[in-house]
C-alpha positions as a Markdown table, in Angstrom:
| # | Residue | x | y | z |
|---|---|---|---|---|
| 1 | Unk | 76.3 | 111.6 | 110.3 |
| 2 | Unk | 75.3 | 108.0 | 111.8 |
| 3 | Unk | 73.3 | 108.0 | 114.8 |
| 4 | Unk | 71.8 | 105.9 | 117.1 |
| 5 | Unk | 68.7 | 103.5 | 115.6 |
| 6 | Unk | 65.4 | 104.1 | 117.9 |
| 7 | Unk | 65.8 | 102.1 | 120.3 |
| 8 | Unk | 63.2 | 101.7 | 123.2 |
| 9 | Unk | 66.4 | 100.5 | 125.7 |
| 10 | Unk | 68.2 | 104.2 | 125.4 |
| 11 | Unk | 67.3 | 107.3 | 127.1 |
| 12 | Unk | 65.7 | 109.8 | 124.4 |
| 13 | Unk | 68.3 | 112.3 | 124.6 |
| 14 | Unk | 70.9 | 109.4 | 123.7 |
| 15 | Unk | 68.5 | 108.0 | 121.1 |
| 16 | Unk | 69.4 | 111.1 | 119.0 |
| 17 | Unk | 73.2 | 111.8 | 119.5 |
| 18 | Unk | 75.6 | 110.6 | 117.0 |
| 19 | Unk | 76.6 | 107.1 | 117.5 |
| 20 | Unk | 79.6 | 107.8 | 115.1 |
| 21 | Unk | 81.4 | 111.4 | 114.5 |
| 22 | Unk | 83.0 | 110.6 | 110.7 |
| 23 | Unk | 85.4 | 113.3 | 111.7 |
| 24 | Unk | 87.2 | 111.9 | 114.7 |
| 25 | Unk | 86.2 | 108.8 | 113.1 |
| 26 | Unk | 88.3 | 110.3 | 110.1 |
| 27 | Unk | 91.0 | 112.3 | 111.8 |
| 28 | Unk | 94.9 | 110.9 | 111.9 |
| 29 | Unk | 96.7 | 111.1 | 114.6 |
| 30 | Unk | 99.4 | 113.2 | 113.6 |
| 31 | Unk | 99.1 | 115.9 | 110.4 |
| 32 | Unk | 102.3 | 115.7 | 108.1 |
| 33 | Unk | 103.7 | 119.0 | 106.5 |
| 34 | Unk | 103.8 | 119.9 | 103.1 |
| 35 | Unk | 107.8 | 118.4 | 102.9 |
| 36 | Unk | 106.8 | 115.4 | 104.4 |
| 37 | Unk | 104.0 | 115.3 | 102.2 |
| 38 | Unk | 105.6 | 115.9 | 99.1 |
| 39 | Unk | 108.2 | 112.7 | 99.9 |
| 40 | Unk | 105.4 | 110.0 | 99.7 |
| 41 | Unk | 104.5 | 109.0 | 96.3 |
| 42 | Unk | 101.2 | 109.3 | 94.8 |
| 43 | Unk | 100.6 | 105.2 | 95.3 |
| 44 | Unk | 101.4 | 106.0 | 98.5 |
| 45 | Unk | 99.0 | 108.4 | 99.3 |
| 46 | Unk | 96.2 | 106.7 | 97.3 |
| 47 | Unk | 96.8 | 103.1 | 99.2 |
| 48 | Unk | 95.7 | 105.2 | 102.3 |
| 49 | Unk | 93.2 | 106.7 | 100.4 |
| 50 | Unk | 91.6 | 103.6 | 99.4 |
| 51 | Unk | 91.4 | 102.4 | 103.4 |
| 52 | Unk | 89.8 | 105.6 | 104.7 |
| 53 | Unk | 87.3 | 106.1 | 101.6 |
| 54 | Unk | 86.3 | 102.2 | 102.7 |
| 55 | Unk | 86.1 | 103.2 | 106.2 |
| 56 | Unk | 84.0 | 106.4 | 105.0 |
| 57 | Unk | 81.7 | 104.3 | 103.2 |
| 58 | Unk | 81.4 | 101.6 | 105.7 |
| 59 | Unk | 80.4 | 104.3 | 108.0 |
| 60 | Unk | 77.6 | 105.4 | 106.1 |
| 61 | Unk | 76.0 | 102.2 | 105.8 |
| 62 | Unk | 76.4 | 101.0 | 109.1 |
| 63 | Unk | 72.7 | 101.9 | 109.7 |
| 64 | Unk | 69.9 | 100.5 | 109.8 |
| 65 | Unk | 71.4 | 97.1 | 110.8 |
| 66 | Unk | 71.5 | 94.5 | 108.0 |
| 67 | Unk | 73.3 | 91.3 | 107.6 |
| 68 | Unk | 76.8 | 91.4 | 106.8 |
| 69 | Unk | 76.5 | 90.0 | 103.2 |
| 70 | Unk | 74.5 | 93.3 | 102.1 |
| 71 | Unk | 77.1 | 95.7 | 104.3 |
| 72 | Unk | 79.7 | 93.8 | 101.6 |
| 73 | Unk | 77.9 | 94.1 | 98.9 |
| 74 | Unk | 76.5 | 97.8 | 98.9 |
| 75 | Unk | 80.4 | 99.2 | 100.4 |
| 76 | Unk | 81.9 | 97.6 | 97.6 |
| 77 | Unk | 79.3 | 98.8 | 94.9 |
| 78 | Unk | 80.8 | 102.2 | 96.0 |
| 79 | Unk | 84.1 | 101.9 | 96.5 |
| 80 | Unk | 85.1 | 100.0 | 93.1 |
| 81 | Unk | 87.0 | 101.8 | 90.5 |
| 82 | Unk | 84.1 | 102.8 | 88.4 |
| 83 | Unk | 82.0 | 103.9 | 91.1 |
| 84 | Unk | 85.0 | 106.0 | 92.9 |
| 85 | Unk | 85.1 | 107.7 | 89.1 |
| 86 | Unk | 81.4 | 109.0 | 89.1 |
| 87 | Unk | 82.3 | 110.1 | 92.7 |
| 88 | Unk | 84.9 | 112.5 | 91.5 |
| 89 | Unk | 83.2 | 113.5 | 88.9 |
| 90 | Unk | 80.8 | 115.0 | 91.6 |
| 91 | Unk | 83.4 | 116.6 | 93.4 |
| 92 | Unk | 85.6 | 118.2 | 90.3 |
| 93 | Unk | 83.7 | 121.5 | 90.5 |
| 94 | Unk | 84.4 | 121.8 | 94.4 |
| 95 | Unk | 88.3 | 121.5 | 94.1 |
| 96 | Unk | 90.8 | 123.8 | 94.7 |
| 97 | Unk | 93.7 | 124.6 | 92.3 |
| 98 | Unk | 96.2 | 122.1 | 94.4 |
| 99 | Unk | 93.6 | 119.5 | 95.2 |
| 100 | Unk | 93.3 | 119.2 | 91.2 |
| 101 | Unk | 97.2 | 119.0 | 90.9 |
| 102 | Unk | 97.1 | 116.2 | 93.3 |
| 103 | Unk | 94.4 | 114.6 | 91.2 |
| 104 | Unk | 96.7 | 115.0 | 88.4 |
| 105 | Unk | 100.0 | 113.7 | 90.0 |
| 106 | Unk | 97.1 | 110.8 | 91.0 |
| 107 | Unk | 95.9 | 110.3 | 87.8 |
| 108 | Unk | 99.9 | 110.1 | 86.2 |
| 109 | Unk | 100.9 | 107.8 | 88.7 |
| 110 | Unk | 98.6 | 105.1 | 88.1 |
| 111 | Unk | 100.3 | 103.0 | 85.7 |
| 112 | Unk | 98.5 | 99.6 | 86.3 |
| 113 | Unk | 96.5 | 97.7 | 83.6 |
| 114 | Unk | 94.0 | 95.8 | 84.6 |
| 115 | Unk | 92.0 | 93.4 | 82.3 |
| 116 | Unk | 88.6 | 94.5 | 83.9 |
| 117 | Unk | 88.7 | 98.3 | 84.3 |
| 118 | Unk | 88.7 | 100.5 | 81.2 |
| 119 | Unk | 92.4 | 102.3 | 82.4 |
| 120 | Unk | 91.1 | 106.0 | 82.3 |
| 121 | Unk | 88.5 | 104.6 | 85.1 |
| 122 | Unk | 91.4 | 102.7 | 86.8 |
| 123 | Unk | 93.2 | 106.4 | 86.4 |
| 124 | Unk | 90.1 | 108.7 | 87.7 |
| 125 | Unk | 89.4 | 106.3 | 90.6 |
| 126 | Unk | 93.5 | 106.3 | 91.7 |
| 127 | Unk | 93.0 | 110.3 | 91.9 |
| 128 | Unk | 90.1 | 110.1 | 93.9 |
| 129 | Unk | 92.0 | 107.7 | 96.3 |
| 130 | Unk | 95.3 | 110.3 | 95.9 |
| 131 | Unk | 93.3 | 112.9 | 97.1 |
| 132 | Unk | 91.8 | 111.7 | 99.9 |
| 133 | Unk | 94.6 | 109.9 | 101.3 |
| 134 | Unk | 96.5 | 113.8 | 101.0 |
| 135 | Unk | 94.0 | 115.6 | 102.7 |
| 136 | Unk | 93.5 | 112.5 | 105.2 |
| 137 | Unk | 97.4 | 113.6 | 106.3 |
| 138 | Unk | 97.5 | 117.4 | 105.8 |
| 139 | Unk | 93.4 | 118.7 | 106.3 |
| 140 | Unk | 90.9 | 116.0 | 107.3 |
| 141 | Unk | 88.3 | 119.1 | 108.2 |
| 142 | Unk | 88.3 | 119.9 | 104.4 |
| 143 | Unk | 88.6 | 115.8 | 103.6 |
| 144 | Unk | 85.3 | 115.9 | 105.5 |
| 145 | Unk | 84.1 | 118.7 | 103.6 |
| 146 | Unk | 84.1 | 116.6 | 99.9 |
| 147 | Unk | 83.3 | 113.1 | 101.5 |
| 148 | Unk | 79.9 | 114.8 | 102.6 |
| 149 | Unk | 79.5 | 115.9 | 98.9 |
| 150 | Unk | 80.4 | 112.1 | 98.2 |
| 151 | Unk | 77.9 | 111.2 | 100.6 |
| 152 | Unk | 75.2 | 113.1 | 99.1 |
| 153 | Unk | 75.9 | 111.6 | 95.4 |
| 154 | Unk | 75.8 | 107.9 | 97.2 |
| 155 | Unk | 72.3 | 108.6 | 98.2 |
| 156 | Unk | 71.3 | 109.8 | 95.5 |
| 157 | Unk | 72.5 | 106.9 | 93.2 |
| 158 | Unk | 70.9 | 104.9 | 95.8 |
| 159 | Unk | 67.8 | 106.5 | 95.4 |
């Protein structure tokens, strides 16, 4: 969780709190049912997927202050296709029976070709964005669950 930078102009108590909570941060404002669920499409689901794994990963570089150049460069390191694919390979063991049929449905759905992404990379990194843009609308407590998992893997790549 982000919190606030020492800073010699904030109370100590308020020095320490969370500047950010990633799960309001995270949370829609309305959860869909498993019918309405089931009528968006997989492309659906992983175009709003894509936007909250970005906001995810903005979030956790947001501290320590840096230029905005090197906020753009390290977010995107981590949320292109290749790097979204490691990520779920991090997560697979953690997933539930349905969250790895979503992955699949994911995974079948991505039909694109792109000249600069080997396609089973394009195909991994459309299931990771699948998934989270499912549990983003049905349960962000357990979407919160595998992005701290994510989280976790980022720093250590970082390392």
């Amino acid at each position: 969780m982000l919190s606030h930078a020492q800073d010699d102009s904030l109370p100590a108590s308020q020095a320490e709190q969370p500047l950010i909570n990633a799960a309001s941060a995270l949370s829609p404002p309305v959860l869909l049912t498993e019918a309405q669920l089931q009528r968006l499409s997989p492309a659906a689901l992983a175009y709003l997927g894509d936007a909250v794994y970005e906001l995810y990963v903005r979030l956790c570089f947001l501290y320590p202050p840096k230029k905005a150049q090197l906020y753009h460069r390290q977010v995107v390191d981590h949320v292109c296709a290749e790097s979204q694919a490691n990520r779920l390979r991090s997560l697979e063991s953690h997933l539930t029976p349905l969250e790895q049929e979503i992955l699949r449905r994911g995974r079948n759905a991505s039909s694109k070709r792109h000249k600069r992404i080997d396609p089973d990379v394009y195909q991994q990194a459309s299931s990771l964005e699948t998934l989270i843009g499912y549990l983003y609308l049905s349960d962000p407590q357990r979407l919160l669950q595998l992005l701290t998992i994510i989280q976790t893997a980022i720093a250590q790549a970082d390392r």
